[in-house]
TORNULO-265988 format. One line per field, with one value per atom (N, C-alpha, C): residue number from 1; residue in three letters; atom name; x, y, z. Coordinates in steps of 0.2 Angstrom, whole numbers. Example, Ala and Ser with C-alpha at 12.3 -4.5 7.8 and 13.67 -1.06 7.14 Angstrom:
2
nr: [1:1:1:2:2:2]
rest: [ALA:ALA:ALA:SER:SER:SER]
atom: [N:CA:C:N:CA:C]
u: [66:62:66:64:68:64]
v: [-28:-22:-16:-11:-5:0]
w: [39:39:39:35:36:39]
This chain:
90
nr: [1:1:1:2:2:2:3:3:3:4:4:4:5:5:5:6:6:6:7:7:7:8:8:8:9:9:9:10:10:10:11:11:11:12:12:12:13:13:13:14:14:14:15:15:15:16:16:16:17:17:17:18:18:18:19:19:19:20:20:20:21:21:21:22:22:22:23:23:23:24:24:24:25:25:25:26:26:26:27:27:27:28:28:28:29:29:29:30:30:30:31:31:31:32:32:32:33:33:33:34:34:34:35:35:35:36:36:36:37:37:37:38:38:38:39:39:39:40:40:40:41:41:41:42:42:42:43:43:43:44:44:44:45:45:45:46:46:46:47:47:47:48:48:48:49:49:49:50:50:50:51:51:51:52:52:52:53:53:53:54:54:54:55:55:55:56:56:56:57:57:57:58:58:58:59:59:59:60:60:60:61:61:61:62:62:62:63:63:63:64:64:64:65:65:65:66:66:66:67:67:67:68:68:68:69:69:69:70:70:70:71:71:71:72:72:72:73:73:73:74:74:74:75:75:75:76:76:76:77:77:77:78:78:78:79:79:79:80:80:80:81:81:81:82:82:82:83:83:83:84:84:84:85:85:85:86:86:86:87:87:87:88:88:88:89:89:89:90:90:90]
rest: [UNK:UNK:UNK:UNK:UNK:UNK:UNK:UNK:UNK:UNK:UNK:UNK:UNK:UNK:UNK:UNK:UNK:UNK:UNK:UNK:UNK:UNK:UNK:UNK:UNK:UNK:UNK:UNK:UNK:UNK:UNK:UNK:UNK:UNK:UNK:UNK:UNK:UNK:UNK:UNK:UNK:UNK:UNK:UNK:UNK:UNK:UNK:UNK:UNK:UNK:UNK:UNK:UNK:UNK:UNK:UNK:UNK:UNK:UNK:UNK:UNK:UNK:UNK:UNK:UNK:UNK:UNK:UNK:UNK:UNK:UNK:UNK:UNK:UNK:UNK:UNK:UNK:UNK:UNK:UNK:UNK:UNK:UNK:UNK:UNK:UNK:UNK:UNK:UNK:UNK:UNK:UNK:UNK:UNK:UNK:UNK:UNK:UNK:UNK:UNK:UNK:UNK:UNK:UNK:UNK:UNK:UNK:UNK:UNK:UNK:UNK:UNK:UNK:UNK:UNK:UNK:UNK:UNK:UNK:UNK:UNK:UNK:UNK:UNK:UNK:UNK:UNK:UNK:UNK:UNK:UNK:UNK:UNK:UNK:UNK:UNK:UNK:UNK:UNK:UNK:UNK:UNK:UNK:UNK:UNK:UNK:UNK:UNK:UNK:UNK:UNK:UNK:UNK:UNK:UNK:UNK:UNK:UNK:UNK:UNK:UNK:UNK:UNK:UNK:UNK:UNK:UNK:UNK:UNK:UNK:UNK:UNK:UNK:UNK:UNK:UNK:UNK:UNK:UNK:UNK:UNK:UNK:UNK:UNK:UNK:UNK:UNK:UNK:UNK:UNK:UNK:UNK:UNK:UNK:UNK:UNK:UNK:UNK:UNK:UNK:UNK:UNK:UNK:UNK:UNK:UNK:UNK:UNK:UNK:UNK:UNK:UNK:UNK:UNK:UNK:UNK:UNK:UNK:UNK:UNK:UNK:UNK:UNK:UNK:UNK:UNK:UNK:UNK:UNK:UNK:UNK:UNK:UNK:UNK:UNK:UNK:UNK:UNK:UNK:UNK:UNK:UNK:UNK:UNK:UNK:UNK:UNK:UNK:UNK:UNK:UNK:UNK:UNK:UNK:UNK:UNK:UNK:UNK:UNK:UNK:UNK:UNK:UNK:UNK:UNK:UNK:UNK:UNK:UNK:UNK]
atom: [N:CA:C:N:CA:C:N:CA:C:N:CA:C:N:CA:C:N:CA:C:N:CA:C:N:CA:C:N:CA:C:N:CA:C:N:CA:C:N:CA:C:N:CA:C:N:CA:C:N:CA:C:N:CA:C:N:CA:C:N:CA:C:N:CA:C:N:CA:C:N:CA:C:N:CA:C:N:CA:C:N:CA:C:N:CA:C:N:CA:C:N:CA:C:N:CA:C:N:CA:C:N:CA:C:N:CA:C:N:CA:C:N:CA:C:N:CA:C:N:CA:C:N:CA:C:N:CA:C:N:CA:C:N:CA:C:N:CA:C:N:CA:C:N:CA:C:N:CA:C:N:CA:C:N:CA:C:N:CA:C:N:CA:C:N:CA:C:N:CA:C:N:CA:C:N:CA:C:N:CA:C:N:CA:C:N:CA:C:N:CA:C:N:CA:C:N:CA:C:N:CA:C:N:CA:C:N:CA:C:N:CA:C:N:CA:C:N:CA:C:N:CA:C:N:CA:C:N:CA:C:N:CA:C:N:CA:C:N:CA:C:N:CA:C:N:CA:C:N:CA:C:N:CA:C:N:CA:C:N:CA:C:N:CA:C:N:CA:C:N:CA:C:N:CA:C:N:CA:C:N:CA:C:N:CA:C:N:CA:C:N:CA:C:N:CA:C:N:CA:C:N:CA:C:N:CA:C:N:CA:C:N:CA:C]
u: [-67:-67:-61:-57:-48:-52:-49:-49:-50:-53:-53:-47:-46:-40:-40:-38:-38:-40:-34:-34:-42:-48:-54:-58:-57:-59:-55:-51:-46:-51:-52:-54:-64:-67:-69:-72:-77:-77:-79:-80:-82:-89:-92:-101:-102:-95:-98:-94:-86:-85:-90:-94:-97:-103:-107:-111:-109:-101:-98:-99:-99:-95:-104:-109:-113:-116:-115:-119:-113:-108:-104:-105:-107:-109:-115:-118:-125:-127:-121:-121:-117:-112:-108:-114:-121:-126:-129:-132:-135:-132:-126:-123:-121:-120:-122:-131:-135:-143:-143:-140:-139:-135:-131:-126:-130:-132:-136:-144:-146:-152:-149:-145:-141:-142:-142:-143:-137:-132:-126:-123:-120:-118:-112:-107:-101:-99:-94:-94:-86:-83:-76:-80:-86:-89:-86:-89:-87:-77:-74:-66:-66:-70:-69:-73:-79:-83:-80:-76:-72:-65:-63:-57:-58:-63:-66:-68:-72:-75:-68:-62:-58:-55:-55:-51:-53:-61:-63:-62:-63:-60:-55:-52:-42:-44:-47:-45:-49:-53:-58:-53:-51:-46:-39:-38:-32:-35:-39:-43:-44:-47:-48:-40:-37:-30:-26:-28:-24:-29:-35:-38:-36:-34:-33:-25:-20:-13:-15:-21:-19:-23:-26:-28:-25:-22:-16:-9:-8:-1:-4:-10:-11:-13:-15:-16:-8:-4:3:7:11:13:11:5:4:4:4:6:13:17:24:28:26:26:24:19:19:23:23:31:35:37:46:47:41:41:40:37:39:44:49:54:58:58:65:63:58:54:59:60:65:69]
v: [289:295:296:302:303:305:302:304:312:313:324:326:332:337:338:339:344:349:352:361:361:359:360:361:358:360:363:366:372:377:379:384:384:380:382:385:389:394:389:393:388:385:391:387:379:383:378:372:372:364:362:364:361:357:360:358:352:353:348:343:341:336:333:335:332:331:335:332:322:324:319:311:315:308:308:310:308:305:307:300:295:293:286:284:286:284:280:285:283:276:276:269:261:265:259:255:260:259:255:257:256:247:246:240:237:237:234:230:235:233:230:229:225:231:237:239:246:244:247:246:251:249:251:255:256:258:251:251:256:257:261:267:270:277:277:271:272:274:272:273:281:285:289:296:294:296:298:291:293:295:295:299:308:309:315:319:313:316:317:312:314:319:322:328:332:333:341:340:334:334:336:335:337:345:346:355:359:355:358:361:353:352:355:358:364:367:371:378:380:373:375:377:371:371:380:383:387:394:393:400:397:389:391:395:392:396:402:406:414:415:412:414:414:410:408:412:415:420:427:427:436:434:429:431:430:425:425:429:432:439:445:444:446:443:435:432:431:431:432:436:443:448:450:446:447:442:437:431:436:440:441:448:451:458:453:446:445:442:440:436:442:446:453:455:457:461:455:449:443:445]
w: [-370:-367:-362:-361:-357:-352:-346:-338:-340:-336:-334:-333:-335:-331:-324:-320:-314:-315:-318:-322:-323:-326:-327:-320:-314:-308:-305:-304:-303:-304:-312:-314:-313:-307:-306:-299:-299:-292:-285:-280:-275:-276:-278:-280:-284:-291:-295:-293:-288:-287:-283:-277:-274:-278:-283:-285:-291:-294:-298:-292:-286:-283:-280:-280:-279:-286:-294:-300:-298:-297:-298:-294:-289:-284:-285:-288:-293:-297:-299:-306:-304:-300:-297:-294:-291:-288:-294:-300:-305:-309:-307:-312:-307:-299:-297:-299:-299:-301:-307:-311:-319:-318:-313:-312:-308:-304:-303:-305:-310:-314:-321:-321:-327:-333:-329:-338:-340:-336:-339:-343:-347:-355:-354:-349:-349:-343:-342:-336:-334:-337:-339:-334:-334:-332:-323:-321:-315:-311:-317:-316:-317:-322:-322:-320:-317:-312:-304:-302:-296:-297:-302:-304:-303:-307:-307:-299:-294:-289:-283:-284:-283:-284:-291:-290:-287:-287:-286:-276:-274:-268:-266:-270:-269:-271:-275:-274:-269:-269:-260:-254:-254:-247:-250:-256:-255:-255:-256:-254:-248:-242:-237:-233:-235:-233:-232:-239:-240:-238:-236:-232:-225:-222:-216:-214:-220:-221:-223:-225:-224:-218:-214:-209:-202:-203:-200:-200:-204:-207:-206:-203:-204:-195:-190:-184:-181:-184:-182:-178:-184:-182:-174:-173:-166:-162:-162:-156:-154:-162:-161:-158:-159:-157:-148:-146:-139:-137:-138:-135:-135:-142:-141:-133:-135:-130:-122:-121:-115:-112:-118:-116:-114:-117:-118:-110:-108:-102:-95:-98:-92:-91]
């Protein structure tokens, strides 16, 4: 089985990354259980289980990233705006 896309969490919303990222850590849980009890049959799963929960981390944290860069760029502008009217005022 090929490592996952990104592109495929990308395209998903915020409900369903979040929920991807707990099924995910769910089953990395499940197969340490399975490695543990000797009864793993493929052990490859765990490279690509945290390949996986990696990504959808990585698009979380550019989401968050990117609502704080628009939250950030629309309070901006006013505060800039009052700096420049108190320096002119010197």
């Amino acid at each position: 089985m090929p490592l996952s896309k990104v592109k495929h969490a990308r395209k998903l919303n915020d409900e369903e990354l979040a929920e991807a990222i707990l099924e995910a850590k769910r089953k990395l849980f499940d197969l340490r259980m399975q490695q543990a009890t000797r009864q793993l049959e493929k052990p490859h799963e765990f490279k690509h289980t945290r390949h996986w929960i990696a990504q959808l981390l990585t698009v979380e944290r550019e989401r968050e990233l990117a609502a704080q860069n628009n939250q950030a760029s629309k309070t901006a502008p006013a505060a800039e705006t009052a700096t420049d009217t108190a320096t002119e005022e010197e």
